[in-house]
N, C-alpha and C positions, 0 to 999 in steps of 0.2 A: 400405683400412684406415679409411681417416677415415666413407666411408662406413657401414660396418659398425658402430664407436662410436659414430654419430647414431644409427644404430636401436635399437640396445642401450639407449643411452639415453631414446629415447622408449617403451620398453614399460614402462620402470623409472619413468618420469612418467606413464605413463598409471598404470599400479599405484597409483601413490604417492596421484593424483589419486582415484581410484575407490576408495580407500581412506578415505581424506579424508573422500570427497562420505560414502559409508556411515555414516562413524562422527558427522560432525553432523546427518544423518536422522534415524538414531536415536537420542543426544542429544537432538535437539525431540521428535523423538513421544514420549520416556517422559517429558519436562518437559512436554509437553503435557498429558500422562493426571493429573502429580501437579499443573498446574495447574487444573484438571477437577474434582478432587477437592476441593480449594482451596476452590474457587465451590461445591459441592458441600454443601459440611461448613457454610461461611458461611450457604448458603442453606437452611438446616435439610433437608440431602439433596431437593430438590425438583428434583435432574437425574436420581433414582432414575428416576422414571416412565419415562425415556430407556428401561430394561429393553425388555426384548422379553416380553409375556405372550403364551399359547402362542392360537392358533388365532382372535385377534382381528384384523378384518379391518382395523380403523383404526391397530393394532400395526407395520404393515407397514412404517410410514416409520421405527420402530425401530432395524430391520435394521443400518443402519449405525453410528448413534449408538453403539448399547449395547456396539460394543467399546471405543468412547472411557469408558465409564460404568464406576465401580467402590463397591463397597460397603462403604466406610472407609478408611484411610490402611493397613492390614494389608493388605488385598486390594490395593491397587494398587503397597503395596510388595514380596508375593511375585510380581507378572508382570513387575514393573520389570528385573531381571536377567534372568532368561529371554528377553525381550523384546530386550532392547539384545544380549544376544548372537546370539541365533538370527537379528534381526532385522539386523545388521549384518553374520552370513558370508554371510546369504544376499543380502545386496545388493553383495556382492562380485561376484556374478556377472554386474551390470548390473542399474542405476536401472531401468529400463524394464520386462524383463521379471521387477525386484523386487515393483515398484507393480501389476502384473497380477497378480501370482502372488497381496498381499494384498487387495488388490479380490475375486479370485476367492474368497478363504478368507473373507473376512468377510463376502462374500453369501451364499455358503454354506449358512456354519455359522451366519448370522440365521435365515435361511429356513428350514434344516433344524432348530433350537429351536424356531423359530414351530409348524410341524411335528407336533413327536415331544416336547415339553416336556410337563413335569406338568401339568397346569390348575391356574389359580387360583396358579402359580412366575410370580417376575420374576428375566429373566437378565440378566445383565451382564457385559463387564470384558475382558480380552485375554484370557483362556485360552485359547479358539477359535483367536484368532489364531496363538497358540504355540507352540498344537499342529501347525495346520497346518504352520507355517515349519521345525517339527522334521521333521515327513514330508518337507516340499520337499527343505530341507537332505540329508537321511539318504540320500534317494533320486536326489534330481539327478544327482551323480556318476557312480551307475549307469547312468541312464537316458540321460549322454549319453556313458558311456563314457570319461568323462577320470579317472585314475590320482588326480591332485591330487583329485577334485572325491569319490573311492570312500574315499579318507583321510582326507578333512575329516566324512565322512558317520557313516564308522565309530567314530572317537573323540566325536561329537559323539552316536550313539548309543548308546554304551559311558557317558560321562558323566551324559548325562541317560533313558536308557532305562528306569531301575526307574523314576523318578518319574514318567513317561509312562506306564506299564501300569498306578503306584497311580491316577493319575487318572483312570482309563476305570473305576475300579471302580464300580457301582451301591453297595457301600456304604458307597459316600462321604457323609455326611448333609450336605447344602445345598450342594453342589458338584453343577454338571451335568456330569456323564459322559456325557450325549446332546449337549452340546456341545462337547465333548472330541474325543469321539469323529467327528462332526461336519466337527470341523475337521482332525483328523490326515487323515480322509480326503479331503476340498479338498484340503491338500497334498500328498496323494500324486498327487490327479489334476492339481494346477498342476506340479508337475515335469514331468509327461508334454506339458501344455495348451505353456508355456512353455519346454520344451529346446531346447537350442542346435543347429541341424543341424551336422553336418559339413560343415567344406568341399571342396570338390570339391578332388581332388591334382591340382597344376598341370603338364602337361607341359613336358619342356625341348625349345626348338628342337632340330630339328637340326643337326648341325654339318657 
């Protein structure tokens, strides 16, 4: 008995713990982005350049910066909620393979702006990122077959879903939908890149 309440115990603190760790992660990245903006605005927008323009070879070092980079205190306050939530179930699943899965989506989806972007556009800002962690999110569950993980996907694509398909629209004016687009799919391929295996079912001695 006493056994069995330590372990109960410790899955309910590990929960509690990875919960925790999540929700101050994402807390600092989105106080990071509107400290960004900050410096930003101060600096008469001179962390704009940060952008990624499309098919320039010294643009490269870009890639990453331009999701920290946003273009006014509106832009970086409609990714701030999306952000903090997509960005917090999905580190429910584990810090580790959280930070891989955004690594993955925001090289991506720099690389693939640099790409396939209009000439002579400068992109910026977490949408990419958003997008991806909506595919990661919607899709994990499935992909590693946990019930919790096909329920959290469903209502989180039930919620945010129409605003997902407005934004892949081309006519969207000054909105990239090639980096939308972009990144939704990084995150469908970080679900698959980053899923949890099954564990092997343990056999009981015999008696």
């Amino acid at each position: 008995m006493t056994d069995s309440t330590s372990r109960t115990g410790g899955v309910g603190s590990t929960g509690t713990g990875r919960a925790l760790a999540a929700g101050k992660l994402m807390v600092g990245w989105v106080a990071l982005l509107w400290l960004i903006e900050i410096v930003d605005t101060a600096s008469g927008h001179a962390l704009d350049r940060f952008g990624v323009q499309p098919r320039d070879p010294a643009e490269l070092v870009d890639v990453v910066p331009a999701s920290f980079i946003h273009f006014g205190f509106d832009h970086v306050a409609a990714n701030s909620i999306p952000l903090l939530v997509l960005g917090f179930v999905a580190a429910l699943s584990g810090m580790r393979r959280f930070l891989i899965a955004c690594a993955l989506i925001i090289v991506a989806d720099g690389l693939g702006v640099w790409l396939v972007a209009p000439a002579h556009s400068n992109t910026a800002g977490a949408s990419g990122l958003i997008f991806g962690l909506f595919g990661f999110v919607v899709l994990s569950g499935f992909v590693e077959r946990r019930p919790l993980g096909i329920v959290v996907g469903v209502l989180i694509a039930a919620y945010w879903g129409t605003t997902i398909l407005a934004g892949l629209s081309p006519a969207n004016e000054g909105v990239s939908w090639q980096g939308h687009l972009i990144g939704l799919m990084a995150g469908v391929t970080a679900a698959f890149v980053v899923r949890r295996r099954p564990e092997p079912k343990r056999t009981a001695p015999p008696t």
